[in-house]
N, C-alpha and C positions, 0 to 999 in steps of 0.2 A: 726049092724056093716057092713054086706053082703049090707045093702041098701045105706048107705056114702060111702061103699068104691066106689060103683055102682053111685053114684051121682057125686064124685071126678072126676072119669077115665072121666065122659059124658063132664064134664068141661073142663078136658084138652083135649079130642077131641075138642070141639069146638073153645077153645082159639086156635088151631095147625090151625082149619081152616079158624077163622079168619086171620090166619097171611098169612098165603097162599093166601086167596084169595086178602091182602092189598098188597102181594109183586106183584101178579098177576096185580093190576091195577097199582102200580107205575113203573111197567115194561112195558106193554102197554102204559102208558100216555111216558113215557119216550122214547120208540121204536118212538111216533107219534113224540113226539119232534127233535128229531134226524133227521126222515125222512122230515121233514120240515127246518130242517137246513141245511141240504146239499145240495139241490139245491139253498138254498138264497147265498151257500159262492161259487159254481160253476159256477154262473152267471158274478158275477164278474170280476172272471176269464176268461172268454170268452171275455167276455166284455174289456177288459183292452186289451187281446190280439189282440182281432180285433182296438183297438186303435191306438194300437204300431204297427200293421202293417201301418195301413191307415199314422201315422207318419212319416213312415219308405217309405211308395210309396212318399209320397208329396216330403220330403225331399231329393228323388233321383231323383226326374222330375226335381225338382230346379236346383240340380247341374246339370243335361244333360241339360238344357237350357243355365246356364252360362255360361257351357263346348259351346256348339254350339254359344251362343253369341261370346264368346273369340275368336273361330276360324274365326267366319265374320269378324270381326271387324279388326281380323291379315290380311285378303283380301284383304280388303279394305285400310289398310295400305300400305301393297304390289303393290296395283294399284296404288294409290298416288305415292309411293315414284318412281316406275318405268316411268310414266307418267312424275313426274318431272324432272326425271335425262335424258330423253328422249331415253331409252331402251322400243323402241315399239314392238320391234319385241316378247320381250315376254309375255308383257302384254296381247296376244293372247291366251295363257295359260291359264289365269283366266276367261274364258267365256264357256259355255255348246256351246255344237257341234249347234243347235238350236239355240243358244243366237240372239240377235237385240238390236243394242244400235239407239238410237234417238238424233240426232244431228242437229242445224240449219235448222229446216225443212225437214229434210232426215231420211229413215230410213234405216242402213245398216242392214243387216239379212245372221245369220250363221257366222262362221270361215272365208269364203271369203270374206265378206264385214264387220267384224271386222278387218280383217284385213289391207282390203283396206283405211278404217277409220283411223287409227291410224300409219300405216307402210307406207300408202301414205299422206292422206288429212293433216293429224296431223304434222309427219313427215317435209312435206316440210316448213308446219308454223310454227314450232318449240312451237306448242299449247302443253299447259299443264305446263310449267312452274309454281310451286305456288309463288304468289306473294303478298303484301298486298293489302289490299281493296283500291280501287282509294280516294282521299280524297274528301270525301262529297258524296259519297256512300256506307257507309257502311250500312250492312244487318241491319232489325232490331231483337229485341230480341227472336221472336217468330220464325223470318225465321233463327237464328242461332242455334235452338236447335236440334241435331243430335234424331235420330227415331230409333229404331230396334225392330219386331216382329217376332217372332216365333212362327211358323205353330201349334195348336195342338199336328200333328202328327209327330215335327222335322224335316219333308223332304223339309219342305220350307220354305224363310222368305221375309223380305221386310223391306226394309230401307231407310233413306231419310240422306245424309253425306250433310254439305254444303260446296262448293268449291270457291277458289278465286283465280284464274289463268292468266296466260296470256295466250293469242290468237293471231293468228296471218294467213294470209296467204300471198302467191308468189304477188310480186307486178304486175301487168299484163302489160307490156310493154316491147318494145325492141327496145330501148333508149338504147348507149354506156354505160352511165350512170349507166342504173338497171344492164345491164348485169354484168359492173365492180362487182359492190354489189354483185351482185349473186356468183360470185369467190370467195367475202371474206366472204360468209355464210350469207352476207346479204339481203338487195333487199325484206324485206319483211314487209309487212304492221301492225304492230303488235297493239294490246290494250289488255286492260285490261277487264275480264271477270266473275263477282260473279251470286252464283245462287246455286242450292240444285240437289245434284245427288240423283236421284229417282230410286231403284235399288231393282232388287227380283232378288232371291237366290235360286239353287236347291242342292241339298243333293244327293252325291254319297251313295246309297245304299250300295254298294258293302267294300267302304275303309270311309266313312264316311267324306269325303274332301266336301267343299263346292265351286260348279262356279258358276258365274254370268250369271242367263238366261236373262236379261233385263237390261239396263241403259238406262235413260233418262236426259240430261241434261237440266235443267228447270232451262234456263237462266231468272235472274230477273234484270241485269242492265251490260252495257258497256259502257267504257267511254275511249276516246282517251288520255290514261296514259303509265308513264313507270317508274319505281322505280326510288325514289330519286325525284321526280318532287312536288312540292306544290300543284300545280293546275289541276285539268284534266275536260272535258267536255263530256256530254252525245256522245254516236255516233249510229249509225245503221251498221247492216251489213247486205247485203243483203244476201238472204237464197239461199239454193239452186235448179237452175233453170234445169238442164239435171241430165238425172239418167245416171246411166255405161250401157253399155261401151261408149255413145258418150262423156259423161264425165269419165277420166279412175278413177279419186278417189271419183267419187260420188257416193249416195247413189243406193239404190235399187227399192225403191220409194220414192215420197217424199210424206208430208204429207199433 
């Protein structure tokens, strides 16, 4: 009897320690699994969030570009419509202290000879007028497509606008005649003038404003035109031959 009962107890010891040691390994296998899950679902996470950053940088470059395209493009307006209404004198405003616009063979260089460009040469011709294309010179499709780039780094750009203007300077004579004309604002030799403004942009650091360090007027045809006419024909204009001061509205050098 002493040896069953001795034979029982042996058994349920060892049943007590098989179970111990089965929970032992399904806790172990189960610790491993765990620890093998948790990095597979924190990666993700990382992952996702450096995504949504990299989303979030792309889609705010965008918008500072557009923001900075906008603002050129309002400049550019600004120049145009001041140039046509012929208020030159503020059109000086829009250029970097540095600036150089390239005109006819000339180049004027800085605030003085922007301004001499525009507040004299411009001025007496009554240039800049926008007008339509003369008939049987209009650009073609390639030279009418407007350009705008931005720097990188936002602090610069560079653009290409195309223009269709009239031009004009002082008739050179003094004939009763010119003079009369010159009293009624007239007395001046005008045509017609298309072609692509070639233009880089610098970036005020400080207010984020954009002026124009450079204009190049890249004439591609003139023709002796004036609104309302059917017919107009090719012309030349001679460029310019004296810098200032022996010329008072010429360039600085010429090219």
């Amino acid at each position: 009897m002493d040896n069953a009962r001795s034979k029982t107890v042996s058994s349920l010891k060892q049943a007590d320690a098989g179970r111990r040691s089965f929970m032992w390994k399904v806790g172990a296998g189960m610790s491993a699994v765990l620890a093998a899950a948790v990095p597979a679902v924190s990666k993700p996470v990382i992952s996702n969030d450096k995504k949504l950053k990299g989303n979030v940088d792309r889609l705010s470059r965008q918008l500072a570009v557009l923001e900075n395209e906008k603002s050129i493009r309002k400049l550019h307006q600004r120049f145009e419509y001041l140039i046509d209404k012929g208020v030159y004198s503020e059109v000086i405003g829009l250029f970097s202290d540095d600036a150089e616009v390239i005109y006819n063979g000339g180049v004027f260089r800085g605030k003085s000879g922007v301004k001499r460009l525009f507040c004299g040469h411009f001025s007496t011709g009554m240039t800049g007028k926008r007008i339509d294309s003369a008939p049987g010179f209009h650009l073609n499709s390639d030279q009418q497509q407007d350009a705008l780039e931005i720097s990188p780094d936002m602090k610069s750009a560079k653009a290409g606008f195309t223009y269709s203007i009239q031009a004009g300077t002082p008739i050179n004579s003094d004939s009763t005649l010119v003079k009369m004309a010159r009293i009624q604002g007239e007395g001046i030799m005008k045509w017609w003038e298309g072609g692509v403004y070639e233009l880089s942009y610098l970036k005020n650091t400080k207010d984020g404003s954009w002026k124009i360090k450079r204009l190049e007027y890249r004439t591609l045809a003139r023709a002796d035109y004036k609104p309302g006419r059917a017919y107009a024909k090719s012309i030349s204009v001679p460029l310019f031959s004296n810098v200032y001061p022996d010329d008072p509205t010429g360039p600085d050098r010429l090219v």
